[in-house]
C-alpha positions in Angstrom: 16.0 180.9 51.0 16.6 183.8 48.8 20.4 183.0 48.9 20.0 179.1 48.0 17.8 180.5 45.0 20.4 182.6 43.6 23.2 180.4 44.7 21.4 178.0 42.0 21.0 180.4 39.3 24.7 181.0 39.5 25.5 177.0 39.3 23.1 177.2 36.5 24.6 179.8 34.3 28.3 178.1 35.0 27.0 174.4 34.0 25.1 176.4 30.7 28.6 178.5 30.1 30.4 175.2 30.4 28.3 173.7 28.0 28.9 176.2 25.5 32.7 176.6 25.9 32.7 172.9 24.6 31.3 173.5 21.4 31.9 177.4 20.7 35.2 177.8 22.8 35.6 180.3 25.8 34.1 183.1 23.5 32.3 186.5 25.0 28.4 185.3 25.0 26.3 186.7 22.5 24.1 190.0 23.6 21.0 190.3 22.2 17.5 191.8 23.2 13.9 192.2 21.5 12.4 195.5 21.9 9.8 197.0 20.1 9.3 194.2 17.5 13.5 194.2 16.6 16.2 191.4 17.5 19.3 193.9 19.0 23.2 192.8 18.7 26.0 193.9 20.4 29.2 193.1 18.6 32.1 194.9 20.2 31.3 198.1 20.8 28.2 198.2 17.9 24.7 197.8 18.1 22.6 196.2 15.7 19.3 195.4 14.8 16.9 194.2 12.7 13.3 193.0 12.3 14.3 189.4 10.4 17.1 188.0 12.4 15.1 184.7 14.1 18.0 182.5 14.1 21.7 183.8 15.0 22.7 182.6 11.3 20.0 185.3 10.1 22.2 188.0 12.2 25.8 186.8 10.2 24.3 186.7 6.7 23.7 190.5 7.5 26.5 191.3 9.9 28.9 190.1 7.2 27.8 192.8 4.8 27.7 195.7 7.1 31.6 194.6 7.5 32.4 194.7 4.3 30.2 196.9 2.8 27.0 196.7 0.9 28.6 199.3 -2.0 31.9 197.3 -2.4 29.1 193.9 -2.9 26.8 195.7 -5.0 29.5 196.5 -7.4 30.9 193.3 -7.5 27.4 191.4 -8.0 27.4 193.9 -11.5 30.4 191.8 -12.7 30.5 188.8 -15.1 30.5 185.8 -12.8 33.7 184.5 -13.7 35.1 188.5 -12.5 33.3 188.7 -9.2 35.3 188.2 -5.8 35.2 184.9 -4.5 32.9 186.0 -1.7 30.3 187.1 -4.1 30.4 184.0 -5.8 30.1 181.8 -2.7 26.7 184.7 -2.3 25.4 183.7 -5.3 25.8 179.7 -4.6 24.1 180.7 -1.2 21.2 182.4 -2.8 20.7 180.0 -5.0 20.6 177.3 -2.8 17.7 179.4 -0.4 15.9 179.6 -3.1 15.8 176.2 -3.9 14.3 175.9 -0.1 11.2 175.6 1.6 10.7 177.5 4.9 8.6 175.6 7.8 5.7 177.2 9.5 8.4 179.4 11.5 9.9 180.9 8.5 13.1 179.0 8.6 15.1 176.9 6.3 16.0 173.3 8.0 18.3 171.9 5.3 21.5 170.7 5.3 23.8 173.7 3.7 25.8 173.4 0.7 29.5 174.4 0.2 29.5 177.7 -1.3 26.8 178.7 2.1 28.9 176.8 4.5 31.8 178.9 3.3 30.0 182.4 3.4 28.9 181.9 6.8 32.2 180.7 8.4 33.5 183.8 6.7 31.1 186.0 8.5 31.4 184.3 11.6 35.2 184.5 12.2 34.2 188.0 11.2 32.2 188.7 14.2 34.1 186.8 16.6 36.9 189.2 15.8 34.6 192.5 15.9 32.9 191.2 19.2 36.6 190.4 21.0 37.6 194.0 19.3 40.3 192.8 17.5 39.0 193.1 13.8 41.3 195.4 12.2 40.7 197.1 9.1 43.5 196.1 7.5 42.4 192.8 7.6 38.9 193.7 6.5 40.4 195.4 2.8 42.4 192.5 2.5 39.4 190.5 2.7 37.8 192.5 -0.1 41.1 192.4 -2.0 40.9 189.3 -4.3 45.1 188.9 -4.7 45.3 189.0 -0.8 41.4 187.1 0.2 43.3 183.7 0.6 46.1 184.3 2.9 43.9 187.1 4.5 40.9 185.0 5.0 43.2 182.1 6.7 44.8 184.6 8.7 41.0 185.2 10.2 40.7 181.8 10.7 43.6 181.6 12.9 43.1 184.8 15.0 39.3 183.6 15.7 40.7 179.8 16.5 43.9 181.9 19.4 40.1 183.3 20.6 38.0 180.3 21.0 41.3 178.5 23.2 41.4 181.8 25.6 43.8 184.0 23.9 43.8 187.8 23.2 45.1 189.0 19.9 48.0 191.5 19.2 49.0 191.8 15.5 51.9 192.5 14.5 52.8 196.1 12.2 53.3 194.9 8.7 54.7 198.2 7.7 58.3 196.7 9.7 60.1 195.8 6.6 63.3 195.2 8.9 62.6 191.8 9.9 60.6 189.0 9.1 57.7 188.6 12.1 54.9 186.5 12.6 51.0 187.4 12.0 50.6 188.1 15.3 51.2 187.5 18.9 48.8 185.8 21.4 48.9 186.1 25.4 46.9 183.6 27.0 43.9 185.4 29.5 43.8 182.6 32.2 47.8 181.8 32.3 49.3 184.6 30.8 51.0 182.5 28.4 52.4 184.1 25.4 52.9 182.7 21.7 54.1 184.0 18.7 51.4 182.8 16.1 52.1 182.2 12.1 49.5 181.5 9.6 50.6 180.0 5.8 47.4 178.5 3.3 48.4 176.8 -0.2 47.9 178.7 -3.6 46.1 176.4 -5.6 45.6 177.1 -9.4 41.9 178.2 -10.1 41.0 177.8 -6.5 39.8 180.8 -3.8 40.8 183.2 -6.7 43.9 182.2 -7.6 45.0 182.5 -11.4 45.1 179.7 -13.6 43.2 176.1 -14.4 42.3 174.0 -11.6 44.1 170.8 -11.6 42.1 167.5 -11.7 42.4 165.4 -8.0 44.6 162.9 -9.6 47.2 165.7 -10.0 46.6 167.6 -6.8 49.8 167.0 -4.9 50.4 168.2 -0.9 53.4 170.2 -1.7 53.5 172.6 1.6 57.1 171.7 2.5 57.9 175.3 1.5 55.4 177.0 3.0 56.3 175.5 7.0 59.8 176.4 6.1 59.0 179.7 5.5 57.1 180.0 8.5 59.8 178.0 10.5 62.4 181.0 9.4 59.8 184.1 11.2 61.6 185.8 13.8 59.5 184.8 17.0 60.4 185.8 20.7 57.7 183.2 22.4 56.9 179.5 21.5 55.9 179.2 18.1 52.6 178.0 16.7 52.1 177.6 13.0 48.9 177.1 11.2 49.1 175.7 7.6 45.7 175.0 5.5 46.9 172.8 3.0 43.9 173.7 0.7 42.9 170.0 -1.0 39.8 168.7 -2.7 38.1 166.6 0.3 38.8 163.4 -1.8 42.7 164.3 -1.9 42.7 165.1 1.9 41.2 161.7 2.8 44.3 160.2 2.1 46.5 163.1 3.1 45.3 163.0 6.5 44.9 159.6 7.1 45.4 158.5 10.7 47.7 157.3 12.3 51.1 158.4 10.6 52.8 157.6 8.4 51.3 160.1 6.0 51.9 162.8 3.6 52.2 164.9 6.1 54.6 162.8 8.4 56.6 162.2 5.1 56.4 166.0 4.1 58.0 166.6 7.9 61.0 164.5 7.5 62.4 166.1 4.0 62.7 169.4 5.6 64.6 170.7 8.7 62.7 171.0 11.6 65.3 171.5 14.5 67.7 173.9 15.6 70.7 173.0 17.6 69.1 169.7 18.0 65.6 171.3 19.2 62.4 171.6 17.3 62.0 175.3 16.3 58.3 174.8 16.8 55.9 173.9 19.6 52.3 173.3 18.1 51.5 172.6 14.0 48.4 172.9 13.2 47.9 171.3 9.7 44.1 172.1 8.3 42.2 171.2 5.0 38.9 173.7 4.8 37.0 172.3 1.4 34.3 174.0 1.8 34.9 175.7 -1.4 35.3 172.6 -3.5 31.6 171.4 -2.5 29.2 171.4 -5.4 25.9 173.5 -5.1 23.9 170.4 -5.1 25.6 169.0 -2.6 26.0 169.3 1.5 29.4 171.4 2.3 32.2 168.7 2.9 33.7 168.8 6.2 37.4 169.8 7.6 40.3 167.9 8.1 42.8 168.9 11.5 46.1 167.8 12.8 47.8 168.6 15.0 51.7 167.9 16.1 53.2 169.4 19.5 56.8 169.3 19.7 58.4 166.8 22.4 61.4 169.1 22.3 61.1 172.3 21.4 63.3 175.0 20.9 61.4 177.8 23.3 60.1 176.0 26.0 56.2 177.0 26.9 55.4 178.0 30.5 51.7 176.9 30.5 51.1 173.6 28.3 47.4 173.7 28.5 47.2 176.7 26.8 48.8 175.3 23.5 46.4 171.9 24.1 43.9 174.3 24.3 44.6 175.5 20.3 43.8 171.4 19.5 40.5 171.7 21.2 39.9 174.9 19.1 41.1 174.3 15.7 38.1 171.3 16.3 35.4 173.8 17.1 36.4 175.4 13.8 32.8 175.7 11.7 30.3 174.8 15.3 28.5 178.3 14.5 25.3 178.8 17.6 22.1 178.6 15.7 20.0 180.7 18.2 20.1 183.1 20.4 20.5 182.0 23.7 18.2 182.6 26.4 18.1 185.6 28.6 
């Protein structure tokens, strides 16, 4: 009897775990415990804990700042808005929009989020997914923090927590080899050993995620990433080759631009440039992504992402394990589905 009873417990737990991997990706389950009137975190090999965290939202919107640093925030929040860090200004689009907010009889806010919140909390999500698979560097962390570097930095996040959610462990690469060009990092695959060499390219945009200059209108907002999946095409890679490329639009530009099925401006932008080497695709998996949350009005709810994604028929570096790279699709999709509690014991 006792066996049957923990027999079921463990079918439980799988069917839960299966659940989750659907939405959240085969990620390490959160750890948490209440104890003397605090909520306790585990993230990697820290502890944490608080009196206020009721959701797992509440955790991130403090985790984020213990990453980067309540000093380097304070300092910016001193600054003329126009000066701050574009973190700080999606904080104060966040605050703003709480304190527009009523709590229910819980003490939680139930409202749909708005961009610059949406954006703040994706931040400090891929954040923690790195921390809790022990792969946040802190390279990465003063790029981050580093307002010429945030964009390419913050994308590069984006892709190491996306290799995560599909199964993969992370290996970056040593940017201080000026020998060769190299991809951002490399990713080996837990359940099939498979290996990829990963790249990660997002759009400058005038006036947009702290870039210099005037922000263009939409009606002048052009794709224009051609260059950039060259450029990433021309990386030295020893394993098949899987290139992320945020293409940074206004949500009303990227409705077009990713309008399905081809053609499109992106099956258009494919055929001007060379794709193949010795009549082979030098690429297995594209992963073409629009993230807008930054171009969402306070007063509005945070506009949602755009994804495609293109495997090669006939590529160059031929993958052992094809699931794994179907597995990126699934991922890149899970992008933004954050838990809102913590789960049961």
């Amino acid at each position: 009897m006792r066996g049957r009873k923990i027999l079921k417990k463990i079918q439980k737990r799988t069917q839960e775990r299966a659940v989750l991997e659907q939405s959240f990706g085969k990620t390490r389950p959160i750890i948490h415990a209440d104890f003397n009137g605090y909520k306790w975190v585990a993230v990697g090999n820290q502890l944490l804990y608080s009196k206020d965290w009721k959701t797992f939202p509440d955790f991130l919107l403090d985790y984020i700042k213990s990453v980067l640093g309540s000093d380097w925030g304070n300092s910016e929040l001193k600054k003329l808005y126009e000066e701050r860090h574009q973190v700080l200004k999606w904080y104060d689009g966040m605050c703003r929009f709480q304190q527009s907010q009523v709590k229910n009889k819980e003490g939680i806010y139930e409202a749909v989020p708005n961009g610059p919140f949406v954006a703040y909390l994706f931040l400090a999500y891929d954040l923690y997914i790195l921390r809790h698979h022990t792969t946040l560097q802190n390279e990465i962390v003063d790029r981050i923090k580093n307002s010429d570097q945030f964009q390419g930095a913050r994308y590069e996040l984006f892709t190491a927590a996306t290799c995560i959610r599909a199964g993969f462990d992370i290996e970056f690469e040593d940017e201080a080899d000026r020998i060769k060009k190299h991809v951002e990092f490399v990713a080996t695959h837990k359940f099939s050993g498979q290996k990829i060499s990963v790249e990660a390219k997002s759009k400058h945009r005038k006036g947009v995620l702290g870039y210099k200059g005037k922000k263009i209108s939409d009606e002048s907002m052009k794709l224009r990433v051609g260059s950039l999946l060259s450029k990433a095409l021309e990386k030295g890679h020893t394993y098949p080759l899987v290139v992320f490329i945020d293409v940074n639009l206004s949500p009303l530009v990227a409705k077009d631009v990713f309008k399905m099925p081809p053609p499109n401006e992106i099956s258009r932008m494919m055929n001007r440039i060379k794709l193949t080497k010795n009549g082979k695709d030098r690429f297995n998996l594209l992963i073409f992504t629009n993230h807008p949350q930054h171009y969402g009005r306070e007063d509005e709810p945070a506009p949602g992402k755009n994804v495609i994604t293109i495997f090669s028929r006939n590529p160059y570096i031929v993958q052992e394990h094809p699931d794994s790279i179907i597995a990126l699709h699934d991922a890149s999709m899970q992008y933004g589905n954050i838990p809102n509690e913590f789960p049961e014991d």
